[in-house]
PABA-323423 format. One line per 5 residues: number of its first residue (from 1); for each residue x, y, z of C-alpha. Coordinates in steps of 0.001 Angstrom, whole numbers, padded with zeros to 6 digits. Example, Ala and Ser with C-alpha at 12.3 -4.5 7.8 and 13.67 -1.06 7.14 Angstrom:
2
1	012300/-004500/007800 | 013670/-001060/007140
***
This chain:
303
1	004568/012773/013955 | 006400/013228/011004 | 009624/011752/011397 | 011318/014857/010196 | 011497/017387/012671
6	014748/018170/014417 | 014922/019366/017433 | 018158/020527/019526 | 018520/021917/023261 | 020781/023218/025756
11	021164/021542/028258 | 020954/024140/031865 | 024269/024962/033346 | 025878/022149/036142 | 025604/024521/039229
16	029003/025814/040784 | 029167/025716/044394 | 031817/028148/046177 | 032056/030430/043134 | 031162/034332/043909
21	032593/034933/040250 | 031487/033213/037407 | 034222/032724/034662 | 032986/033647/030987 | 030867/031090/029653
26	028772/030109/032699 | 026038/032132/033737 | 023449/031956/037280 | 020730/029924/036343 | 018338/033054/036487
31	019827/033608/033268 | 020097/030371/032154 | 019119/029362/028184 | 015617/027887/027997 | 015296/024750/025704
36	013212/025699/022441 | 010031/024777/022901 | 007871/023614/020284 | 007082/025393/017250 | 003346/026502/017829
41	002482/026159/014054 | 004165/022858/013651 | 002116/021736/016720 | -001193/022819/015469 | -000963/021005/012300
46	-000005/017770/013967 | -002595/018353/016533 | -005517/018276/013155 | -003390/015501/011413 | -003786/013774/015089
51	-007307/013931/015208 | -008042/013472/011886 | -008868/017176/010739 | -007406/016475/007462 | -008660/020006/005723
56	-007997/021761/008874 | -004229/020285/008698 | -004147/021495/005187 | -005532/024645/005648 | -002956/025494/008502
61	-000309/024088/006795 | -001173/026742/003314 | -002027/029514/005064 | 001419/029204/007521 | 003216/028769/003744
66	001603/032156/002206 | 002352/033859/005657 | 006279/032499/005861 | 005121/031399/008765 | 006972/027466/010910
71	009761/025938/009437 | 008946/026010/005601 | 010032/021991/004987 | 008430/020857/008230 | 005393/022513/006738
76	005594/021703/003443 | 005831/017911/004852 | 002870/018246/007009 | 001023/019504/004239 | 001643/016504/001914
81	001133/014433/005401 | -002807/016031/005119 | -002885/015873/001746 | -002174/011742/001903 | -004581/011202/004440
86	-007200/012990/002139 | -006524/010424/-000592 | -004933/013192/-002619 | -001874/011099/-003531 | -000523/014029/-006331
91	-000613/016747/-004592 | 001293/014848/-002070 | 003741/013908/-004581 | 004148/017432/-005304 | 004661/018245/-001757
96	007323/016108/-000884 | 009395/016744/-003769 | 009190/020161/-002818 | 011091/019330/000289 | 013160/016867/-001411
101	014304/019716/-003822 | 015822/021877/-000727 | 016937/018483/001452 | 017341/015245/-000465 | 018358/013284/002399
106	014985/013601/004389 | 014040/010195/005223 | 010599/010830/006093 | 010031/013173/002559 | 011797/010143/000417
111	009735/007246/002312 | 005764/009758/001300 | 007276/010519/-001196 | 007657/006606/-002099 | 004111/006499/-000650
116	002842/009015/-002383 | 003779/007179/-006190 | 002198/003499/-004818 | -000824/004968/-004146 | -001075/006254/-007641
121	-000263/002922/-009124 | 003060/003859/-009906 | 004934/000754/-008876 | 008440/000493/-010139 | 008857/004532/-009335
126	007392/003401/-005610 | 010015/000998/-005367 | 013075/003875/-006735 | 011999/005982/-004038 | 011384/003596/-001356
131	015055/001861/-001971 | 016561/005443/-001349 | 014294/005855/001390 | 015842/002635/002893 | 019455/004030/002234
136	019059/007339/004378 | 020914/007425/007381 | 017943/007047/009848 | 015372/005618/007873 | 011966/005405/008860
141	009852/002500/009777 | 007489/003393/007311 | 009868/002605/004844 | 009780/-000454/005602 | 006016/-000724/005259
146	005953/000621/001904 | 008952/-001622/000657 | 006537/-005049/001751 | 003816/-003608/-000241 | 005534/-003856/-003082
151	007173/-006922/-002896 | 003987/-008179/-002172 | 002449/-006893/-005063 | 005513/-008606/-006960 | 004248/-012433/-005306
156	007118/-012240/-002398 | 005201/-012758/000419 | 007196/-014451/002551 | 009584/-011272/001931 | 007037/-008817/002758
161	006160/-010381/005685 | 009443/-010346/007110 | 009351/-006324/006171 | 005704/-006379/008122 | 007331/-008128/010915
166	010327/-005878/011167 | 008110/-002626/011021 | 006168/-004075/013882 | 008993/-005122/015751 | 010458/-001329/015477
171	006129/000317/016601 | 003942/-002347/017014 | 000881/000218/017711 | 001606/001700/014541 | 001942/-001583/012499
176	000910/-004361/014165 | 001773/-007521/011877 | -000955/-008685/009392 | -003426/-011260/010675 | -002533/-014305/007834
181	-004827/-017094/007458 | -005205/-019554/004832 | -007606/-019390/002098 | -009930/-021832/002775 | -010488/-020470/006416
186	-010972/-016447/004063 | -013318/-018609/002186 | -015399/-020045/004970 | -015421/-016603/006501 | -016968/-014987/003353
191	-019496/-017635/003500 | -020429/-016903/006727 | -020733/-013421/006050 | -023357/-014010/003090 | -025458/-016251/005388
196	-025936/-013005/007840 | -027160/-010799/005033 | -030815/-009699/005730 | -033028/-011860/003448 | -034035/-009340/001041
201	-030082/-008587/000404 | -028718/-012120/000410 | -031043/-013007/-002425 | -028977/-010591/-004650 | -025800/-012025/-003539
206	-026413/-015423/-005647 | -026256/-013084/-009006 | -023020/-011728/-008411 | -020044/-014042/-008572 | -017867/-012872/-005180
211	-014048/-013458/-006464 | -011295/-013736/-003574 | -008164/-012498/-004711 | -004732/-012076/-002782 | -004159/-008235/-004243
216	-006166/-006167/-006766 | -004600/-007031/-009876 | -003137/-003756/-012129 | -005291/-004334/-014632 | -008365/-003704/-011924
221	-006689/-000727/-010605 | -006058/001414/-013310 | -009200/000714/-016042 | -010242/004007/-014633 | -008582/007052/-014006
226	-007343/007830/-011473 | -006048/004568/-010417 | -007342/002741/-007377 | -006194/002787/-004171 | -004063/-001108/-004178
231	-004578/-001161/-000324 | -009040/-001043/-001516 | -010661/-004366/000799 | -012902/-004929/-001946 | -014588/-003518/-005204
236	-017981/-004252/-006950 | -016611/-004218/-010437 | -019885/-003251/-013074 | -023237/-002195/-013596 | -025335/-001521/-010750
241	-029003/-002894/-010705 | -030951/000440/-011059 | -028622/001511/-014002 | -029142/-001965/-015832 | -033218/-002483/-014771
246	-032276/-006597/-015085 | -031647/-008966/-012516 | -028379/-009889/-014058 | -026598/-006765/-016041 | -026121/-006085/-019113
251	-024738/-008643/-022363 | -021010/-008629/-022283 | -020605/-006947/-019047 | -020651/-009570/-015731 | -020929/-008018/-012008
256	-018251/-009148/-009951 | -017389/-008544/-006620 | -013829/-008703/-005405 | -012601/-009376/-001788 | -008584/-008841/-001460
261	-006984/-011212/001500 | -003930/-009678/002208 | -005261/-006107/001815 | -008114/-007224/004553 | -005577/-009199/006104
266	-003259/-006385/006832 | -006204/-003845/007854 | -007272/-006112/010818 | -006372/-005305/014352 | -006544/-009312/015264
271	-008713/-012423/013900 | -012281/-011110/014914 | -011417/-008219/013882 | -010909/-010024/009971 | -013764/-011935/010520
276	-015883/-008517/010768 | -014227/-006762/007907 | -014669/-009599/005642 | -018205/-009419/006343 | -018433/-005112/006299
281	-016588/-005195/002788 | -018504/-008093/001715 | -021898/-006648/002466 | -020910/-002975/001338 | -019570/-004006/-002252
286	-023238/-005801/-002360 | -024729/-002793/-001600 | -022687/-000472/-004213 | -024651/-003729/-006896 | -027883/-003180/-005351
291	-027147/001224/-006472 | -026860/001985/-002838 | -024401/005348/-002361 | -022066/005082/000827 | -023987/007142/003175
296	-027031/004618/002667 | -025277/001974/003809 | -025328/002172/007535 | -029254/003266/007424 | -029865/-000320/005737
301	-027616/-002445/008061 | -024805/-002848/005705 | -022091/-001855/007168
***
C-alpha cells in the first residue's frame, strides 16, 4: 500500500536431470531458498490502514518503532500514512521527513510528504516537494494527484485535469477522473437540493446566502488556525443561530454557506453520485447554522 516497500526473491533452482552430483552453487530443492515472505509487522499495519483502523495503524506502527521492531522507514512511512488519514497533517510532515532524512530518493515519502504541506495550506512548499516527487525515478501516481491540486488551486484547470486524467489512466479505482459539469447544471443541482429540505429546515435556508465557489479561497482556509482542509465540500462560515438568539446573526458578521465544485466534483464516484453530495454538504453546512453538532445530523435527516 505504500508505494515504498521493496521486496526481492530468489527465484527456486531450474531442476537438473541426470546429475547424481550437484556442482557448488546448486542445491536439491529440499534445500532450496524460500522467497521472503512478508514482513508480519509491515502487514499488520497495512491490514488497519486497509480497513480504516487509523489509531490502531498508529499504534502498531509506534509501538513496532520503540521495540526496533519491521523495517524502521517502512514503518516510519506507515505511520505518517495513519497519521494523514487521521487529519493529522504535521505529524505526518514530521514523519516523512524522518524517512526522507535516511533515503531522499523515496518517491512515496517525497509525494506525503508533498501531501502532507497542501493539507496544511502550505502551497508553494506543496508544490517544491511534489516537483521532486515527480523527478524520482519511479514516481508515484499520487504524485500526480497532488501536482493537479495545485495547479488547480493556481486557476489551471485544464492542466489539472490532464494530471487527473493521467492518474486515472495509471489506477482508475484509486482515482477515478473528476465528474465536471458546468455551473449552471451545480447551480440547478443545489436548488434542487434546498427544495428536499424538510419544511421546518428549508425555511432557514432563505437567511443564509449559499455561495458556489470553484475552490475555498486562502483567505477562507486559513482565518483560523489550523488551516482548513482545501479538499472541505463545503463550510458554514459564522455565527450559528443558538449562539446569536436572532434570525439573522449578528451586525457586521453575515452567515454564509459555501459549496466548492471542483472539490465536490472530484469526491464523486459518477453524476448521481454529485447530485447526492451536493445535497449531503448542502443540508449539513445548514445544519452546522441551525447549532446542530455532527453526530445530530443523521438523527434529524440531514445527512
Amino acid at each position: 500500500m505504500s508505494g515504498m516497500l521493496a521486496r526481492t526473491a530468489l527465484a527456486p533452482s531450474s531442476p537438473v536431470d541426470t546429475m547424481e552430483l550437484e556442482p557448488d552453487g546448486i542445491f536439491a530443492p529440499e534445500h532450496d531458498i524460500a522467497p521472503p515472505g512478508p514482513d508480519p509487522i509491515i502487514e499488520g499495519i497495512e491490514v488497519a490502514l486497509d480497513e480504516g483502523r487509523e489509531e490502531d495503524a498508529l499504534e502498531m506502527a509506534e509501538q513496532a518503532l520503540d521495540k526496533g521492531l519491521g523495517n524502521r522507514l517502512d514503518v516510519m512511512f506507515l505511520a505518517g500514512d495513519a497519521l494523514m488519514a487521521m487529519g493529522r497533517a504535521p505529524e505526518a510532515e514530521a514523519r516523512f521527513r524522518e524517512v526522507l532524512a535516511e533515503d531522499p530518493t523515496c518517491p512515496s515519502s517525497r509525494c506525503w510528504l508533498a501531501m502532507a504541506l497542501y493539507r496544511q495550506c502550505r502551497f508553494a512548499d506543496a508544490e517544491r516537494e511534489v516537483t521532486r516527487a515527480l523527478q524520482c525515478k519511479d514516481p508515484v501516481v499520487d504524485s500526480h494527484v497532488v501536482s493537479g491540486l495545485l495547479l488547480e488551486r493556481k486557476g489551471q484547470y485544464a492542466e489539472a485535469d490532464a494530471l487527473f486524467a493521467k492518474a486515472e489512466a495509471i489506477d482508475a479505482k484509486k482515482y477515478p477522473a473528476p465528474v465536471r459539469i458546468t455551473r449552471a447544471q451545480f447551480d440547478k443541482e443545489v436548488r434542487k437540493a434546498a427544495k428536499k429540505l424538510p419544511r421546518q429546515f428549508r425555511i432557514h435556508l432563505e437567511r443564509v446566502p449559499v455561495i458556489v465557489q470553484d475552490l475555498p479561497e486562502e483567505s477562507l482556509l486559513t482565518q483560523e488556525q489550523p488551516p482548513l482542509d482545501p479538499d472541505l465540500l463545503g463550510l458554514f462560515d459564522g455565527v450559528s443561530l443558538p449562539e446569536t438568539g436572532e434570525m439573522d446573526g449578528p451586525p457586521g458578521r453575515p452567515n454564509y454557506i459555501y459549496l466548492f465544485q471542483r472539490n465536490l466534483e472530484r469526491a464523486a464516484k459518477d453524476p448521481a453520485d454529485l447530485v447526492e453530495q451536493i445535497k449531503i454538504t448542502l443540508w449539513h453546512e445548514l445544519g452546522h447554522y441551525l447549532g446542530f453538532d455532527e453526530e445530530d445530523m443523521p438523527e434529524l435527516g440531514l445527512e
